[in-house]
Backbone as JSON Lines, residues from 0, in Angstrom:
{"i":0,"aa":"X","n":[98.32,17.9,67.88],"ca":[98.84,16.62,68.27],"c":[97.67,15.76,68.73]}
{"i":1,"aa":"X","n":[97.6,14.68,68.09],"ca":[96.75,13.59,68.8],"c":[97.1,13.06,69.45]}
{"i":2,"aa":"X","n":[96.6,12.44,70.66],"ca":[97.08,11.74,72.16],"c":[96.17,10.41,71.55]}
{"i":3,"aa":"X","n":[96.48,8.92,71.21],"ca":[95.74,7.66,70.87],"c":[95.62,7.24,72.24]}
{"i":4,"aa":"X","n":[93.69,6.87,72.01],"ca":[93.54,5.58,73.39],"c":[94.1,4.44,73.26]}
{"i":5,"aa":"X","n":[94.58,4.44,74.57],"ca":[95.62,2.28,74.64],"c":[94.27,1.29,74.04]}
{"i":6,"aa":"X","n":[94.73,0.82,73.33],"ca":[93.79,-0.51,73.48],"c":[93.31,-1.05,74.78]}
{"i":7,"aa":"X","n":[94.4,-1.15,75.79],"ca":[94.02,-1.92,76.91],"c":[93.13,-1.1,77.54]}
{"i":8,"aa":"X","n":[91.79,-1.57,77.7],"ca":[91.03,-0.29,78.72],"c":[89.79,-1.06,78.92]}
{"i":9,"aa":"X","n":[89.54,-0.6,80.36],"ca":[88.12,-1.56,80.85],"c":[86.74,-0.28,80.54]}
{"i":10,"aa":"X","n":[85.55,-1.1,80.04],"ca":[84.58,-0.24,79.85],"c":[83.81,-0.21,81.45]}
{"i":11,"aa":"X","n":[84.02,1.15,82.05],"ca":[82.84,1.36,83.44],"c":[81.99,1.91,83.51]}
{"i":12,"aa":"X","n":[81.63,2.32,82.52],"ca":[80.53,3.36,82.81],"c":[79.48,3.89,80.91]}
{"i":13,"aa":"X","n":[78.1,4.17,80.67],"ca":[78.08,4.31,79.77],"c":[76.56,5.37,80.64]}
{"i":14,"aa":"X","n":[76.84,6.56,79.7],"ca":[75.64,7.46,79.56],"c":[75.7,8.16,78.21]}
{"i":15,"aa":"X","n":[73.85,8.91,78.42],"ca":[73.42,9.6,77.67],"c":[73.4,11.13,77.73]}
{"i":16,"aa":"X","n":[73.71,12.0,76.55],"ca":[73.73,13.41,77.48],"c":[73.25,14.26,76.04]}
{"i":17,"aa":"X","n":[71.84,14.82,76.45],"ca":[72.02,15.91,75.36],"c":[72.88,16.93,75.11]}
{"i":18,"aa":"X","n":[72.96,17.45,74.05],"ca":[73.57,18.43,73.47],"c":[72.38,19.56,73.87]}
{"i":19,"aa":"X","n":[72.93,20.64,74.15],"ca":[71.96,22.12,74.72],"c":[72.44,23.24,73.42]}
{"i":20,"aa":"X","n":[71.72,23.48,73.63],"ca":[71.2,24.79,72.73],"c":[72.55,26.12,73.37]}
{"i":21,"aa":"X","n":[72.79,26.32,74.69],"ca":[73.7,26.42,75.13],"c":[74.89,26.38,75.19]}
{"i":22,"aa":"X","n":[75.28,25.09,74.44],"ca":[76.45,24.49,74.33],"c":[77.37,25.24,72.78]}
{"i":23,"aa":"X","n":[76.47,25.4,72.35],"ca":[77.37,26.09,70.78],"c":[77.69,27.22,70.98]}
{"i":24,"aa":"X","n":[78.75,27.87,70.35],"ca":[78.87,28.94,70.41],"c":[78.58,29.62,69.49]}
{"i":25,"aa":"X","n":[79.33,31.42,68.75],"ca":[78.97,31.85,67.88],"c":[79.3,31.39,66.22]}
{"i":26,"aa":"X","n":[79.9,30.51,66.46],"ca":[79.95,29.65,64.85],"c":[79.01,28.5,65.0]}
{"i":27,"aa":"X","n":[77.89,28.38,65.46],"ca":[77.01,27.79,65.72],"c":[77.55,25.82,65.92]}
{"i":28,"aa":"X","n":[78.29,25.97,66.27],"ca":[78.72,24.64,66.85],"c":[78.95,24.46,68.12]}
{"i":29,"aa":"X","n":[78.6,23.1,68.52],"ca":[79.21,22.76,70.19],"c":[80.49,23.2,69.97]}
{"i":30,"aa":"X","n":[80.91,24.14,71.27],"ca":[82.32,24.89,71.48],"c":[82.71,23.35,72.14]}
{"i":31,"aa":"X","n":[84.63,23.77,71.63],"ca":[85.69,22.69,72.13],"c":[85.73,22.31,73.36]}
{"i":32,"aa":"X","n":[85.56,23.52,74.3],"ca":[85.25,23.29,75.95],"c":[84.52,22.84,76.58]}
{"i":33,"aa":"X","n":[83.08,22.71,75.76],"ca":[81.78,21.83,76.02],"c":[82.35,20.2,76.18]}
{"i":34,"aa":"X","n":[82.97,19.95,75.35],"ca":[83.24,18.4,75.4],"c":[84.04,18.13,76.51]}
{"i":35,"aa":"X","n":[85.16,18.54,77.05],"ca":[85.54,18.59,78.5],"c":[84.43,18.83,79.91]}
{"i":36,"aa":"X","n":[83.55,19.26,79.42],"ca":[82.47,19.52,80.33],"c":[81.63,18.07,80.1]}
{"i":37,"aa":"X","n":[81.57,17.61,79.11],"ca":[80.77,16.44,79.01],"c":[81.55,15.07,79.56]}
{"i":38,"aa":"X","n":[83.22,15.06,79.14],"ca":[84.1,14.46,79.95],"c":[83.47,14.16,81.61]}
{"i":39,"aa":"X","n":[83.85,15.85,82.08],"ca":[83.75,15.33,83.07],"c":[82.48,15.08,83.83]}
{"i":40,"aa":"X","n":[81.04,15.28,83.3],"ca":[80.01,14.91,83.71],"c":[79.63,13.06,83.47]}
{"i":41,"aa":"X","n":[80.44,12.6,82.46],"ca":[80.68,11.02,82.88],"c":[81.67,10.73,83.82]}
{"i":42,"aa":"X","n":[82.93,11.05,84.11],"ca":[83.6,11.18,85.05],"c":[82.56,11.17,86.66]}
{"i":43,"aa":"X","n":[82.31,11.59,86.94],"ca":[81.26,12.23,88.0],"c":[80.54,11.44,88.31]}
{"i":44,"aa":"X","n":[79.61,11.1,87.03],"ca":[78.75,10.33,87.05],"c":[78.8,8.65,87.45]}
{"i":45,"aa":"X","n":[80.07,8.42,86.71],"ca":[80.9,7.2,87.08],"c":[81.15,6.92,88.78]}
{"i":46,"aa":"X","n":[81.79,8.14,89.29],"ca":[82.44,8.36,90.75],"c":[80.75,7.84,91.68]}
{"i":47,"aa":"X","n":[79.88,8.23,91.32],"ca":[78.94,8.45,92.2],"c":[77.96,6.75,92.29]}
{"i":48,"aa":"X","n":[78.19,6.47,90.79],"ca":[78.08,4.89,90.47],"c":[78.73,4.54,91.4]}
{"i":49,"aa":"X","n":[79.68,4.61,91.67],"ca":[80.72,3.54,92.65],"c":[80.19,3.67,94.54]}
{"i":50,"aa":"X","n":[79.3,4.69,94.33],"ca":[78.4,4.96,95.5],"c":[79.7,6.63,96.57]}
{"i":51,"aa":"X","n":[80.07,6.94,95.63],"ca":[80.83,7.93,96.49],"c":[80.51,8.98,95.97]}
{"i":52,"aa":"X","n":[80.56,10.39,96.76],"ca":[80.17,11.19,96.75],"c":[80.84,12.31,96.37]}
{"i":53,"aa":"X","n":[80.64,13.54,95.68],"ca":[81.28,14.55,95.03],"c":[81.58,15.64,95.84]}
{"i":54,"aa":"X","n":[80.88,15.7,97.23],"ca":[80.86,16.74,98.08],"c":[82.57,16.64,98.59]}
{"i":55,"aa":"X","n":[83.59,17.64,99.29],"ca":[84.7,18.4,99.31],"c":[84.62,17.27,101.03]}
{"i":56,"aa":"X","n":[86.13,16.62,101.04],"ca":[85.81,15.98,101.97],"c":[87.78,16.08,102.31]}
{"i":57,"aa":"X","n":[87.99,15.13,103.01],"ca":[89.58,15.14,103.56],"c":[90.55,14.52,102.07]}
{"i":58,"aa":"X","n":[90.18,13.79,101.08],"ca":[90.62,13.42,99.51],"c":[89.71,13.16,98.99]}
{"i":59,"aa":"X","n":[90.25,13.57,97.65],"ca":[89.54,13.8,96.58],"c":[89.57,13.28,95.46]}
{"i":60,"aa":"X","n":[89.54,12.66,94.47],"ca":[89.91,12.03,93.41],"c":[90.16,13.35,92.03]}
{"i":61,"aa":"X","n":[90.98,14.23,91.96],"ca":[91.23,15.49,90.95],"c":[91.94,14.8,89.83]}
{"i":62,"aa":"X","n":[91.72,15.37,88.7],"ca":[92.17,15.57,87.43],"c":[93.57,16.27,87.67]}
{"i":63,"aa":"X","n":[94.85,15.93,86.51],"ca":[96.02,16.16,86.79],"c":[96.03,16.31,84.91]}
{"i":64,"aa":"X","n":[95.61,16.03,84.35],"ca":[95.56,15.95,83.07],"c":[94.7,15.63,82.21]}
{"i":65,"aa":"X","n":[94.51,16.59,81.31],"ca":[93.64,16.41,80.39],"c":[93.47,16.38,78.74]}
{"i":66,"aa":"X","n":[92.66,15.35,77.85],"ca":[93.37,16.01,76.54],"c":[91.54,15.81,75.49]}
{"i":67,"aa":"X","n":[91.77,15.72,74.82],"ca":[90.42,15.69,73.49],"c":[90.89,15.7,72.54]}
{"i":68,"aa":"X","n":[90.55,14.75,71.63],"ca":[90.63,14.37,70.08],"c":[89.66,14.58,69.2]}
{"i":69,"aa":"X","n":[89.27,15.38,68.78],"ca":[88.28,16.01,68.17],"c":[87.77,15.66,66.94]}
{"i":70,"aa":"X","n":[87.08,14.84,66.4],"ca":[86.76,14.39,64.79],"c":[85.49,14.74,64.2]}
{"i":71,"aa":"X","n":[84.9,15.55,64.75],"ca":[83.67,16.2,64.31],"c":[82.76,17.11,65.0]}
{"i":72,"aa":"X","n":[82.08,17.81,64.23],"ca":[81.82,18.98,64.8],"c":[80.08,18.75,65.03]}
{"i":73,"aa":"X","n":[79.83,19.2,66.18],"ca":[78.55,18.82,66.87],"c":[77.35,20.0,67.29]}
{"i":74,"aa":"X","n":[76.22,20.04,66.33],"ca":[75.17,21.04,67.0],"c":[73.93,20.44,67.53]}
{"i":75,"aa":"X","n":[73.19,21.69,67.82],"ca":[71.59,21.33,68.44],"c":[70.99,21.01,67.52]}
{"i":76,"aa":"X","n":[70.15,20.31,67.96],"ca":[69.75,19.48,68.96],"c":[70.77,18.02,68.48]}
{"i":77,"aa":"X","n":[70.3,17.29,69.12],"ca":[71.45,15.81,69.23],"c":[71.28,15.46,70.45]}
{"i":78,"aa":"X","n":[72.18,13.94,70.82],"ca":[72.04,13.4,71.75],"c":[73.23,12.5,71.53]}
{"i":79,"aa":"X","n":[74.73,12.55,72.55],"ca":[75.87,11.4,72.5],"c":[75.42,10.79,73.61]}
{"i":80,"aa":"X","n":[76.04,9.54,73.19],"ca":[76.56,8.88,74.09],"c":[77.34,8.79,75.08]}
{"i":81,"aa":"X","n":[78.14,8.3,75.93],"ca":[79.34,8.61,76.4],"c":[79.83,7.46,76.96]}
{"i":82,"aa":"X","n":[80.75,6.8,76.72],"ca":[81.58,5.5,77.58],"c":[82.49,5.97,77.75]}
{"i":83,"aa":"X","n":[82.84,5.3,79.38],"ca":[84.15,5.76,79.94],"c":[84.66,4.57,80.58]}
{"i":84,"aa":"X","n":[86.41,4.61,80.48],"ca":[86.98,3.14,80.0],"c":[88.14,3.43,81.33]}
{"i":85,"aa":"X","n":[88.4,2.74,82.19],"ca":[89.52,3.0,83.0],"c":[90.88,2.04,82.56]}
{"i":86,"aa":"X","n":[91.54,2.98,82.31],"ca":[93.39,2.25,81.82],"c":[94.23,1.53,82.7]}
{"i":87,"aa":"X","n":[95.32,2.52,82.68],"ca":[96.26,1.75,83.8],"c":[96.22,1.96,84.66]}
{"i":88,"aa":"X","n":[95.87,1.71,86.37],"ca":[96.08,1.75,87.66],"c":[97.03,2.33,88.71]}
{"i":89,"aa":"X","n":[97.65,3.19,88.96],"ca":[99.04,3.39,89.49],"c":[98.38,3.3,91.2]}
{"i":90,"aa":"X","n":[99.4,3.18,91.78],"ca":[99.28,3.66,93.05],"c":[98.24,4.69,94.1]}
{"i":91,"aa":"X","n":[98.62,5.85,93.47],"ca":[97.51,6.75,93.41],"c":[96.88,7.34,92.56]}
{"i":92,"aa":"X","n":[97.2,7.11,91.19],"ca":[96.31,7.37,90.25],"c":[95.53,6.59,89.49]}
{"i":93,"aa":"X","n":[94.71,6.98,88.2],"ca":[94.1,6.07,87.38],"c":[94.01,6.63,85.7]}
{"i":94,"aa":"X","n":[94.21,6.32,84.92],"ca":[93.41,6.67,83.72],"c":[92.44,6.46,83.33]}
{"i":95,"aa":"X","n":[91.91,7.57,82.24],"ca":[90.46,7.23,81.99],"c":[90.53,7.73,81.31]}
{"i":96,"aa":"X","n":[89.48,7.29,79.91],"ca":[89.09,7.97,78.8],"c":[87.97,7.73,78.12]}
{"i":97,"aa":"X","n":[87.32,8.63,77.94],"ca":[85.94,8.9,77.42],"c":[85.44,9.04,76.18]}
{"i":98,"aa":"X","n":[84.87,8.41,75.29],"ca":[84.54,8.56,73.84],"c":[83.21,9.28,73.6]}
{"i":99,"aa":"X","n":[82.92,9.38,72.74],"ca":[81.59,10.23,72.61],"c":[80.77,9.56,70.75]}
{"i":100,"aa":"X","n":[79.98,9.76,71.03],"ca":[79.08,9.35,69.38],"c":[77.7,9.7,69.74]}
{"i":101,"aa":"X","n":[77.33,10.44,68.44],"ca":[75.79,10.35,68.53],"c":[74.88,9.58,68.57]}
{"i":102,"aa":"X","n":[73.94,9.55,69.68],"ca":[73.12,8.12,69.65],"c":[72.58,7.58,68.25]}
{"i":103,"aa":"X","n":[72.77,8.53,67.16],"ca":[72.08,7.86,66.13],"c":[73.03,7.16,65.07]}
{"i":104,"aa":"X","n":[74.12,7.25,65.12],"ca":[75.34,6.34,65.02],"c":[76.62,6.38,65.92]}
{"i":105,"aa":"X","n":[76.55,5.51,66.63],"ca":[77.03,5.06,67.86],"c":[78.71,4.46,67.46]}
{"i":106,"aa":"X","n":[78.68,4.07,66.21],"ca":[80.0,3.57,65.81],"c":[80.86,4.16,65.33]}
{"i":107,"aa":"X","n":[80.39,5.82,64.88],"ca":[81.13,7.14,64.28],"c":[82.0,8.02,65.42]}
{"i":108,"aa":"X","n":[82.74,7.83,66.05],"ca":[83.39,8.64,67.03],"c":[83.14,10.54,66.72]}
{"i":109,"aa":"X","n":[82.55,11.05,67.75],"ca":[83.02,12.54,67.43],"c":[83.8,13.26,67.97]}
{"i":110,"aa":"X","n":[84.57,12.72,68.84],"ca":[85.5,12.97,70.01],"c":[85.73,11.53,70.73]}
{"i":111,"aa":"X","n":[86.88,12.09,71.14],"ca":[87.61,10.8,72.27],"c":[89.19,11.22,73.26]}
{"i":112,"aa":"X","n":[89.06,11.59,74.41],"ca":[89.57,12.41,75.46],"c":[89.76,11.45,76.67]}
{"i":113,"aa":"X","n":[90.75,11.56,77.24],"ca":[91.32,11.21,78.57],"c":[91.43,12.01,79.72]}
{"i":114,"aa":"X","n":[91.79,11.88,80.7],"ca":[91.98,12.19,81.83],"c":[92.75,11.48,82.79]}
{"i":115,"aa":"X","n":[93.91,11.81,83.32],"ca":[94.5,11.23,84.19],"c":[94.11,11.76,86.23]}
{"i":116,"aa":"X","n":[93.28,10.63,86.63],"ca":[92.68,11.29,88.07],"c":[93.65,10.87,89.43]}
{"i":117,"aa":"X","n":[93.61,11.34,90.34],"ca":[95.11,11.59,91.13],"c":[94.19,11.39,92.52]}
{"i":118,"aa":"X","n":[94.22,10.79,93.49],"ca":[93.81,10.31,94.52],"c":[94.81,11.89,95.39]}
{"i":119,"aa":"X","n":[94.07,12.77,95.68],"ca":[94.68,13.69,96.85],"c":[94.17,13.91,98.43]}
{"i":120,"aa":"X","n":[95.24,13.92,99.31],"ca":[95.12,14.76,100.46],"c":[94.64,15.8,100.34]}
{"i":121,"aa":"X","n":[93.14,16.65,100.81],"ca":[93.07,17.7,100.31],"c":[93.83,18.9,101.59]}
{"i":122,"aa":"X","n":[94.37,18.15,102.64],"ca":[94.93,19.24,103.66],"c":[96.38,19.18,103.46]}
{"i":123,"aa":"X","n":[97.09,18.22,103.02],"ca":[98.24,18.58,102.67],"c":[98.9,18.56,101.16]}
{"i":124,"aa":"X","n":[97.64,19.05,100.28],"ca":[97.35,18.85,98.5],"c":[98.71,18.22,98.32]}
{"i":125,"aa":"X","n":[99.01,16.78,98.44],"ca":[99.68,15.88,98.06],"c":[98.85,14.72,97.83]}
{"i":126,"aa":"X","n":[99.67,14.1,97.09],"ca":[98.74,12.22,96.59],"c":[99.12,11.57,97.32]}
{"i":127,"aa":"X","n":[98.09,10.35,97.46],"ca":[98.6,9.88,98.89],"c":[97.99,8.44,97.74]}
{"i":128,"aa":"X","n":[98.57,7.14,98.56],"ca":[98.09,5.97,98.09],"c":[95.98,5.72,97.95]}
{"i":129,"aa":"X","n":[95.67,5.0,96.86],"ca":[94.11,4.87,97.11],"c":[94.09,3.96,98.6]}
{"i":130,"aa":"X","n":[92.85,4.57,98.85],"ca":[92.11,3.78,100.27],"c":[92.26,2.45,99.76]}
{"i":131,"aa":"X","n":[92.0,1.39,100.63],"ca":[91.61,-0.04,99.71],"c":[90.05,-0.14,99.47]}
{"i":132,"aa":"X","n":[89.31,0.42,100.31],"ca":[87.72,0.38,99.51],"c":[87.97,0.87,98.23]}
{"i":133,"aa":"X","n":[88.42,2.15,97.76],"ca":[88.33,2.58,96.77],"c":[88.82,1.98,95.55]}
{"i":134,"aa":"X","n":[90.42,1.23,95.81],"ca":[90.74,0.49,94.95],"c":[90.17,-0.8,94.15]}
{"i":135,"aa":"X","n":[89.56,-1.25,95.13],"ca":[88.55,-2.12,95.27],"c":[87.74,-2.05,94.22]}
{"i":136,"aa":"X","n":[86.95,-0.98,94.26],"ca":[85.92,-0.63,93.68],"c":[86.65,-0.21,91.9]}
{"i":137,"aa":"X","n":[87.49,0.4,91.72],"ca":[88.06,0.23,90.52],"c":[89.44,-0.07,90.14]}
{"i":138,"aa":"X","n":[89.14,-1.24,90.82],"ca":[90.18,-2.2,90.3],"c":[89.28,-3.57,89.82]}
């Protein structure tokens, strides 16, 4: 099943990330799980842009869902891209979704994956409304 990105989506964030030697498995391709790992290292990367920090604190901004659209198959050496686009806004959550292309054609998608992130209490693991700094910041 393919999950399609909304059209509507703001671009926040754009990095570079090699591909590792590491990353393939024994059919000599980047394994499917690698790209969720690359997900969420723009994810992260994004969070920390916004000047906040990843360290385990009273809430957390967690993943509640995840998906990948897969259109090509990726080895060593290389180098994607990565833009990450925030969707619709809820209360306490946000969407986001992440595309991927090799820097050496940037307009060829090789993947393209979402994530739905959930603003939590981490002492009473419930969602609680965003702070307003935070909203702030991606809104």
């Amino acid at each position: 099943m393919r999950i399609d990105i909304p059209e509507e989506k703001r671009l926040v964030h754009e990095m570079r990330m090699p591909i590792r030697w590491g990353d393939m498995d024994a059919f000599g391709h980047v394994n499917n799980t690698v790209f969720f790992r690359y997900m969420e290292q723009a994810r992260v990367e994004w969070i920390e842009s916004l000047g906040f920090g990843i360290q385990i604190d009273k809430t957390a901004m967690l993943m509640v869902n995840g998906f990948c659209n897969f259109y090509q198959q990726l080895n060593y050496p290389g180098e994607l891209v990565l833009k990450t686009y925030i969707g619709a806004i809820g209360k306490s959550s946000v969407d986001m979704y992440t595309t991927m292309a090799l820097v050496t054609n940037e307009t060829q998608l090789v993947a393209a994956g979402g994530a739905t992130m959930v603003c939590v209490d981490l002492q009473t693991n419930k969602s609680i409304p965003w702070p307003n700094d935070v909203l702030q910041k991606i809104a």
